[in-house]
Each structure stands twice: as C-alpha cells, then as structure tokens.
C-alpha positions as a printed NumPy array, in Angstrom:
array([[ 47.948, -36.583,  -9.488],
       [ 46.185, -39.766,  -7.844],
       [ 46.503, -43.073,  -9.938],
       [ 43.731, -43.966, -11.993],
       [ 43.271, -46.635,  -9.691],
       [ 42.801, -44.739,  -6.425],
       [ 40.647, -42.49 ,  -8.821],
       [ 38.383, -45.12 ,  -9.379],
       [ 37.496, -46.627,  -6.583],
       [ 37.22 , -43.309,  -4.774],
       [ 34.176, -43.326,  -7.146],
       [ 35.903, -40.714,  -9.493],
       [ 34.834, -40.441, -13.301],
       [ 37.598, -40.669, -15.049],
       [ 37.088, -41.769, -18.69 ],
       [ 36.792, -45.762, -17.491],
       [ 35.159, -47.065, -20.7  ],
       [ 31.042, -48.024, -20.638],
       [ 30.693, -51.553, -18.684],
       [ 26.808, -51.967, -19.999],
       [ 26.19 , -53.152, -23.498],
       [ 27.017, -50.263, -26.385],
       [ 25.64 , -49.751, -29.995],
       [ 28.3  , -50.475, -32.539],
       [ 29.104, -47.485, -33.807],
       [ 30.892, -48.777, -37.092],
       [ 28.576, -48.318, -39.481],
       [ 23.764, -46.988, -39.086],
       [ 21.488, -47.159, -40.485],
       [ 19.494, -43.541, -41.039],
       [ 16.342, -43.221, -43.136],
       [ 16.885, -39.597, -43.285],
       [ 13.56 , -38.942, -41.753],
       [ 14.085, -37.133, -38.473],
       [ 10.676, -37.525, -37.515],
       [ 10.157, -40.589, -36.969],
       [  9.264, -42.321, -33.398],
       [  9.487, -46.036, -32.549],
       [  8.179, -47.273, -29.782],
       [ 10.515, -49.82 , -27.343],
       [  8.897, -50.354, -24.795],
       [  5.49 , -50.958, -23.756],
       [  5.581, -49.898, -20.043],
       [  7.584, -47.381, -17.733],
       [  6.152, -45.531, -14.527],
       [  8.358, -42.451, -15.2  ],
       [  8.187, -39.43 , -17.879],
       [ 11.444, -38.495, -18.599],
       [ 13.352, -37.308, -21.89 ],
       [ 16.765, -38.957, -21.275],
       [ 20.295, -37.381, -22.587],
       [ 20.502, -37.234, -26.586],
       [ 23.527, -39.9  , -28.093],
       [ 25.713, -38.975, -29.325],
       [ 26.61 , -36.126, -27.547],
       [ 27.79 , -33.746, -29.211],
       [ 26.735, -34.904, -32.575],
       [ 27.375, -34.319, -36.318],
       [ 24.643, -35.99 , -39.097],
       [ 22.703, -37.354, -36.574],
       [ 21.546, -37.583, -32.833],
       [ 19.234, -40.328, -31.33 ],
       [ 16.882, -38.924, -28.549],
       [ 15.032, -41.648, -26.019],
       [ 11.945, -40.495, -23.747],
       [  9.341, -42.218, -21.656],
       [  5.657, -41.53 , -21.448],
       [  3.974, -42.63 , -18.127],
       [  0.32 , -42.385, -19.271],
       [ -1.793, -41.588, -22.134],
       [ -0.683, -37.949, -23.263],
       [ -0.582, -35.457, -25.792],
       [  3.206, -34.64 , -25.979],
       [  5.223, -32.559, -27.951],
       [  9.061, -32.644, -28.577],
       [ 10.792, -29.957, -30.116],
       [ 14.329, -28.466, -30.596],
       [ 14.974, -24.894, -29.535],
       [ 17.805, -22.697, -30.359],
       [ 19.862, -20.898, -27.312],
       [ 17.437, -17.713, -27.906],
       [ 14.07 , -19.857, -27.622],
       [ 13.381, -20.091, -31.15 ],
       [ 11.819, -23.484, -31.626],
       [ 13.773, -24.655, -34.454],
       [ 12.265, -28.512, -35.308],
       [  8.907, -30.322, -34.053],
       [  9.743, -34.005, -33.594],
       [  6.545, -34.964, -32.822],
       [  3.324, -32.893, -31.94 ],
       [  0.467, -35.523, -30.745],
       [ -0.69 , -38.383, -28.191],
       [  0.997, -41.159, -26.853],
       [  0.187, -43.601, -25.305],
       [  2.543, -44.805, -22.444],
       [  5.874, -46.281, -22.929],
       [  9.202, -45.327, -24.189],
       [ 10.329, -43.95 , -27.885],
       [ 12.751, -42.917, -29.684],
       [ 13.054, -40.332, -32.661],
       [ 16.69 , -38.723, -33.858],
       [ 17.089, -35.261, -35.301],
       [ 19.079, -34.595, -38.37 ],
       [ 20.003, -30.994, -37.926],
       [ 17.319, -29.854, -39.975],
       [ 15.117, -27.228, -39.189],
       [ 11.442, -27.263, -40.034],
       [ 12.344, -25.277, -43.251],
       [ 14.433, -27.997, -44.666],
       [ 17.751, -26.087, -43.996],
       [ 20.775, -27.223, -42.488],
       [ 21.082, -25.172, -38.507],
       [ 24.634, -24.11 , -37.968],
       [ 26.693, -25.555, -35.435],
       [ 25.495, -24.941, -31.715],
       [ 23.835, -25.318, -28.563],
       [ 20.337, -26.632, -28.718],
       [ 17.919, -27.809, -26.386],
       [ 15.369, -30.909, -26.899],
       [ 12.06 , -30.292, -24.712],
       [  9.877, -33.286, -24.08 ],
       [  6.584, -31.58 , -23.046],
       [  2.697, -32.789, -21.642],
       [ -0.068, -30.639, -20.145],
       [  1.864, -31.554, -16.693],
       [  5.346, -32.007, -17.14 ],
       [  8.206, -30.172, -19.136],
       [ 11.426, -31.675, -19.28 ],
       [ 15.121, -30.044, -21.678],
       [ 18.201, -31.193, -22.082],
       [ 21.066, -29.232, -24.096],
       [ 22.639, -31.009, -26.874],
       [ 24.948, -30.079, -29.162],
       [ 26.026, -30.099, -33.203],
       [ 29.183, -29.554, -34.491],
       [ 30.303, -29.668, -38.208]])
C-alpha cells in the first residue's frame, strides 16, 4: 500500500482530518423540537438540500438547504419503501439558506427504528434527496 503521503497528494481521500472550521461536538444544544427552521443566510443563487451532519446519526441530525427564490417548499423524511415518515416543514420561503434537524421521530410521535432514510427538499420546480442514516 502507497504512503499516506503519496495518497494525498495524488488527491486520494484518505481520512485526512477537516481543514475548514468544525462545530464542537462536545456538548448541543437541542430544543427537542425537530421542526424548527432558522434562517442563516439571507442570499444564495442555488437550491440545493446539502448532506445531513452527522452522518449517520443517533438523537439527532442537522439538515442545511438553500432556497433561490420565493417558494413554497416542502421537506420531508421518507422511509426506504416511500413512506413519508416526518414533514419538516410544509410552506413558503423566501430565499436564502435554513436549517432544521430531525429527531427520529415520526409524525406520530414514535421513535423510527434504525435505518436508511431519505430527506427530500422539494418546490413546484425542483426535487432534490439525500439518504441519511440512524443508528441506535
């Protein structure tokens, strides 16, 4: 096997830690409402529903998304058989970029089992998923 040197700047991944600034991950604070959407940013050209973090997660995942215009969005959480399992948020934004999290939760109030899961960031022109993942 190469060195991790030659791996690197060959351009390989290969578990170099994160160079850009990271939450600290020693202790959060969660209001336990998995609803909830802040918005960060006031501006962005792009809609786009960006990777979940963490990835895979236990209590709690933190999803971030952009909104390029005015729009009535919804983002949701389906199960592996297309079951939508959790509404996030069901409404208009303006445009900009958010964030909500998702507990786990289902729109029952129950606890989902461990699994493969898919957030979908959706408009009356775009549709974007990404998978995500809970484990207990």
């Amino acid at each position: 096997m190469a060195s991790a040197s030659s791996l690197i700047n060959s351009g390989v991944d290969v578990g170099i830690p994160f160079l850009e600034t990271a939450p600290d991950l020693g202790a959060f604070e969660f209001d336990g409402i998995s609803t909830s959407a802040k918005n960060i940013s006031a501006k962005t050209n792009e809609f786009n529903l960006n990777q979940n973090f963490p990835n895979p997660f236990n209590l709690s995942t933190q999803i971030n998304y952009s909104i390029n215009k005015l729009s009535n969005i919804e983002i949701s959480i389906y199960d592996v058989l297309g079951r939508r399992i959790k509404i996030l948020f069901d409404g208009e934004k303006s445009a900009g970029e958010y964030r909500t999290f998702w507990n786990g939760i289902d729109e029952n109030g129950d606890v989902v089992n461990s699994g493969v899961y898919f957030i979908i960031l959706k408009s009356s022109e775009y549709s974007i998923s990404r998978k995500i993942v809970l484990l207990k």
